[in-house]
C-alpha positions as CSV (number, residue, x, y, z in Angstrom):
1,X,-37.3,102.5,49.0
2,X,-35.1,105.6,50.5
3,X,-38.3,107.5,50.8
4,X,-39.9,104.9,52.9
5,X,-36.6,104.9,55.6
6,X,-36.8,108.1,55.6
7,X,-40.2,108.4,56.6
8,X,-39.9,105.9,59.3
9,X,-37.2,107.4,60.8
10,X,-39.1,110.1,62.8
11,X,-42.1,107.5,63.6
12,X,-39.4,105.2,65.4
13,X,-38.4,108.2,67.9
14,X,-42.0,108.9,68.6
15,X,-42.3,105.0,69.2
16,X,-39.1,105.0,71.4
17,X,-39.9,108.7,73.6
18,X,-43.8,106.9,74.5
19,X,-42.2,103.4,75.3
20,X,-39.7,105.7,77.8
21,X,-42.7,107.8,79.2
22,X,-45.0,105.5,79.8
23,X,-42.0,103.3,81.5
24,X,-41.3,106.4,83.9
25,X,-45.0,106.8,84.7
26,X,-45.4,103.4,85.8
27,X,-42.2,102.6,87.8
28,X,-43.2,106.5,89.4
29,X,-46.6,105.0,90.1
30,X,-45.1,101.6,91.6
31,X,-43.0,103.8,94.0
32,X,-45.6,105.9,94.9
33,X,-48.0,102.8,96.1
34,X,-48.6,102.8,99.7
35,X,-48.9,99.0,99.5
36,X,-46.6,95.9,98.5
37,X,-46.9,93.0,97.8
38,X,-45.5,90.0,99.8
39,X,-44.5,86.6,99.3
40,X,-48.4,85.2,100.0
41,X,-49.7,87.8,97.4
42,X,-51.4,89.8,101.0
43,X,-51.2,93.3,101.1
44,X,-48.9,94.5,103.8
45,X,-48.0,98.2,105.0
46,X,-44.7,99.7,104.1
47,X,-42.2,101.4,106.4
48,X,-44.5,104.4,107.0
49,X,-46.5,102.3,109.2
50,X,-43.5,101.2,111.3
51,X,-42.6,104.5,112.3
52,X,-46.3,105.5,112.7
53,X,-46.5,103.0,114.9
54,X,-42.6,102.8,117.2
55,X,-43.1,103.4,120.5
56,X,-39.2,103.9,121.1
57,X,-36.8,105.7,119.8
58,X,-32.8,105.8,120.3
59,X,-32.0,108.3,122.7
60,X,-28.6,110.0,121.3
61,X,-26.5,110.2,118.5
62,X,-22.9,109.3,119.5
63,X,-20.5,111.3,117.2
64,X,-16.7,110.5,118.0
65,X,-13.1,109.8,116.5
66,X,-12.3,106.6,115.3
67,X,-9.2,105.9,116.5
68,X,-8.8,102.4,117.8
69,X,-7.0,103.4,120.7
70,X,-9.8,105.1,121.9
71,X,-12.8,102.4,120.8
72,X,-13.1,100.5,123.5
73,X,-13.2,102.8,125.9
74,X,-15.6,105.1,124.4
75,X,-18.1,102.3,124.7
76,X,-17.3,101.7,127.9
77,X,-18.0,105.3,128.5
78,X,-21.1,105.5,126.9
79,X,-22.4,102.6,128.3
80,X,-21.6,102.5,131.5
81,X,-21.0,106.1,132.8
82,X,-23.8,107.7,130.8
83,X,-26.0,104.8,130.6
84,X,-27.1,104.5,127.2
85,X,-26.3,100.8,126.3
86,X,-28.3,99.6,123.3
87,X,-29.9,103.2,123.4
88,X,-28.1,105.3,120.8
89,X,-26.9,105.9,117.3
90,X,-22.8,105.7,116.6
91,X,-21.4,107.6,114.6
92,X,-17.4,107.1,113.9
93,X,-15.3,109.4,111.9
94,X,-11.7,109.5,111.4
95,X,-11.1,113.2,113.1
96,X,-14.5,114.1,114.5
97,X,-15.4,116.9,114.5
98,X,-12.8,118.3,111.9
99,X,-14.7,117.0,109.5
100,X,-17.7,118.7,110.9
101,X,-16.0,122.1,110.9
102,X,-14.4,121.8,107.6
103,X,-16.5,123.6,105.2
104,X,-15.3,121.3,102.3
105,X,-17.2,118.2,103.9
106,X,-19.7,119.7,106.7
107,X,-23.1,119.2,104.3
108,X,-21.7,115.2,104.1
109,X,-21.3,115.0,107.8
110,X,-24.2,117.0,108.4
111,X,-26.7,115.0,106.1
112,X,-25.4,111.7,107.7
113,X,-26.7,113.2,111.0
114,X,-29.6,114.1,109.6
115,X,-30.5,110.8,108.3
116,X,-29.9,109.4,112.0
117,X,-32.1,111.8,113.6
118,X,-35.0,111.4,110.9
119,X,-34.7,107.9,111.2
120,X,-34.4,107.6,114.9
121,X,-35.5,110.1,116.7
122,X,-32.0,110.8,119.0
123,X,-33.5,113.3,121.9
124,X,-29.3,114.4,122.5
125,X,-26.0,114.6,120.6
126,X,-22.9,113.6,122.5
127,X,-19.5,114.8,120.6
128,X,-16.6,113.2,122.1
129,X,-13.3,114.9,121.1
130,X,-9.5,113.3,122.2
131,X,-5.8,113.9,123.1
132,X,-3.5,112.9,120.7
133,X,-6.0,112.8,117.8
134,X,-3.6,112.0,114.6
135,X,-6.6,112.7,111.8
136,X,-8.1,115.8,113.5
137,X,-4.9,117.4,114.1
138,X,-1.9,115.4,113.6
139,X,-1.7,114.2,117.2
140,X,0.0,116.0,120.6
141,X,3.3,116.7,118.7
142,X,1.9,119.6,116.8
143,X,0.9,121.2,119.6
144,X,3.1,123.8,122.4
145,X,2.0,121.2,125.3
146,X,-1.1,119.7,127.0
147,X,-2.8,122.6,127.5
148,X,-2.9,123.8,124.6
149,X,-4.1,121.0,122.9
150,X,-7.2,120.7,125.3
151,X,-7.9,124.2,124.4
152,X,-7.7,124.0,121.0
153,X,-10.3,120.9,120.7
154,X,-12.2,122.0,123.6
155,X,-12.5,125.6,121.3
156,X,-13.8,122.7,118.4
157,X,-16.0,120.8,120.4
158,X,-18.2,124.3,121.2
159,X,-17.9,125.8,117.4
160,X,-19.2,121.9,116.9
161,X,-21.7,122.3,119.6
162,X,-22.9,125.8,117.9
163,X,-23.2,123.9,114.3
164,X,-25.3,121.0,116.0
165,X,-27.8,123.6,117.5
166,X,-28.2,125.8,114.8
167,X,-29.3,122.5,112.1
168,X,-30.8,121.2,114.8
169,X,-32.1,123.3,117.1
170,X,-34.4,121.1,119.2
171,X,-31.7,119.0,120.4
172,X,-29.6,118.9,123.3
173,X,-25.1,118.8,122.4
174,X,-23.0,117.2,125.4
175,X,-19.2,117.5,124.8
176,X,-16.4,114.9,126.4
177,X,-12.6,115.3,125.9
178,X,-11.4,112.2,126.5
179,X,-7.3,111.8,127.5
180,X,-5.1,108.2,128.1
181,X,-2.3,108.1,130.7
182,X,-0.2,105.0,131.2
183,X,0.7,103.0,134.3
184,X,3.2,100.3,134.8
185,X,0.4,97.6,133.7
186,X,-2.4,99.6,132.4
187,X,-4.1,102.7,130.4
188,X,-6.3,105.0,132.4
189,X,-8.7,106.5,130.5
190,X,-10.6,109.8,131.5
191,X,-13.6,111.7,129.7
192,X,-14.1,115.2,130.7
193,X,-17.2,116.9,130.1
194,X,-17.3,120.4,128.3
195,X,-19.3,123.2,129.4
């Protein structure tokens, strides 16, 4: 009776290893499929065939900070002043562009753009840095004085800028530095470009 386990033994993990292959094959064959299956049983096209056949694509990728301060008029920015209501990609990241230059999480940031662009076909990237930016660089207070803060993001924005072009050299970077100045009733808000 022992022999007979024990002779069994090897034909059940020949038995299991098939059942696993042949399940591999055919869900690898399912994905493969250029066609699915709808709700009526009809062959339908899948998403290759959308973007075979879109006639429009977004027109930038917005990539700025997102502090809440700063939200609404960013938007405002964007869509007003440079036109591009409904026509873009937004990207918001706590920091910006810190995380872009950080070597520890630029392939992340990176692939997210990457995913945008493949997916969208932005023509321009528009990198908006800020004054004050708490997550990027702790905020003005760590800095000598208005000047040098601009500087120092303005220096960010172009090694951004340089890191845009090289991944993705057939697009066009636009930088903004955006700054906030209070009246009696009112914020003013400002965006700068960067050359």
């Amino acid at each position: 009776m022992n022999t007979i386990k024990e002779l069994t033994k090897p034909f059940y993990g020949v038995v299991t290893i098939v059942m696993v292959i042949i399940t591999i094959v055919t869900y690898k064959n399912i994905l493969a499929s250029e066609w699915s299956l709808d709700s009526e049983s009809k062959k339908t096209p899948k998403y290759s065939q959308f973007f075979n056949e879109k006639k429009h694509w977004c027109e930038a990728l917005i990539i700025t900070c997102s502090d809440f301060r700063f939200t609404a008029a960013t938007q405002e920015f964007i869509n007003d002043r440079l036109g591009l209501k409904n026509d873009y990609d937004y990207i918001s990241i706590p920091g910006s562009i810190r995380n872009l230059l950080d070597k520890n999480t630029r392939s992340l940031v990176l692939n997210e753009f990457g995913i945008s662009f493949s997916l969208h076909h932005a023509k321009r990237v528009i990198i908006l840095g800020h004054q004050d930016c708490s997550t990027g660089y702790g905020g003005s207070k760590n800095f000598t004085g208005p000047a040098v803060e601009y500087e120092t993001i303005c220096k960010d924005l172009r090694k951004a800028r340089r890191l845009m072009r090289f991944k993705f050299p057939h697009l066009k970077v636009y930088l903004y530095y955006g700054t906030v100045f209070f009246t009696e009733h009112q914020r003013v808000y400002n965006f700068r470009q960067i050359l």
